[in-house]
N, C-alpha and C positions, 0 to 999 in steps of 0.2 A: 519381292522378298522370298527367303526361301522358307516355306511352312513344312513342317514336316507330316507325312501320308497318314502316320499312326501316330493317336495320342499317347505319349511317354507315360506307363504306367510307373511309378514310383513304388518304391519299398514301403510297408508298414510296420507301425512299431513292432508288433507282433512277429514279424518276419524275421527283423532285427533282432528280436530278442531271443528269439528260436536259433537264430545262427551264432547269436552272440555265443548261447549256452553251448551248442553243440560244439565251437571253435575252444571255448574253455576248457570242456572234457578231453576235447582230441589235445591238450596243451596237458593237462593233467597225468594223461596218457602217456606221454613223447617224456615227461618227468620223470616217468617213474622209470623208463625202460636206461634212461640217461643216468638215473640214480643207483640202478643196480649194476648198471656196465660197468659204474663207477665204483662200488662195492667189492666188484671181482676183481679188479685191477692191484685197489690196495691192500686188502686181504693179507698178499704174504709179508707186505710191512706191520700190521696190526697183531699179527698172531704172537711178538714178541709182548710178552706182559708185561716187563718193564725196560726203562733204558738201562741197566746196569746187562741186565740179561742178552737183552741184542746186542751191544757191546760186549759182551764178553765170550758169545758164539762166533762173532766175526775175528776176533783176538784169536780165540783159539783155533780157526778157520788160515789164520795169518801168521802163527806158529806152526802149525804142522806144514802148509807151503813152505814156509821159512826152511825148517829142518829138512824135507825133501830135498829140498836145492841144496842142502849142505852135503847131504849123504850125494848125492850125485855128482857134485866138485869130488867129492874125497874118491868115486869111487874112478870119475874117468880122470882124475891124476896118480893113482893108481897102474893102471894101466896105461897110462904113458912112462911111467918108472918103468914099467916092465919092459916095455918096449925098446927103453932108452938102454937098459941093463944087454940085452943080447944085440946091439949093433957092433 
């Protein structure tokens, strides 16, 4: 049979409970740093104080794009009139 050279020293509770604890802290740790990663990300979603208000910076965000592209049609058919006028 095969005996093995050295007697198998086993863990005690005490060991266990020592690592248990410190495996806790190091989890406690790894939390918080995930909790505030987390913080920073949504941050520029949260800073609207209400839904009318978020909604109505994005509106007004999607009006003035809106009007730009108008003023920009009006201005390069425009200049293709003019173009068109001296051929």
């Amino acid at each position: 049979m095969d005996t093995p050279k050295t007697p198998f020293k086993g863990l005690t509770l005490e060991e266990i409970a020592a690592r248990r604890q410190a495996l806790k802290t190091e989890i406690a740790e790894q939390r918080k740093c995930v909790d505030e990663a987390y913080r920073q990300v949504i941050s520029p979603f949260t800073q609207a104080r209400s839904v009318t208000k978020y909604i109505g910076s994005n509106l007004l965000g999607g009006v003035t794009l809106l009007e730009s592209a108008m003023w920009g049609f009006r201005l390069v058919s425009r200049i293709f009139r003019l173009f068109k006028r001296f051929r």
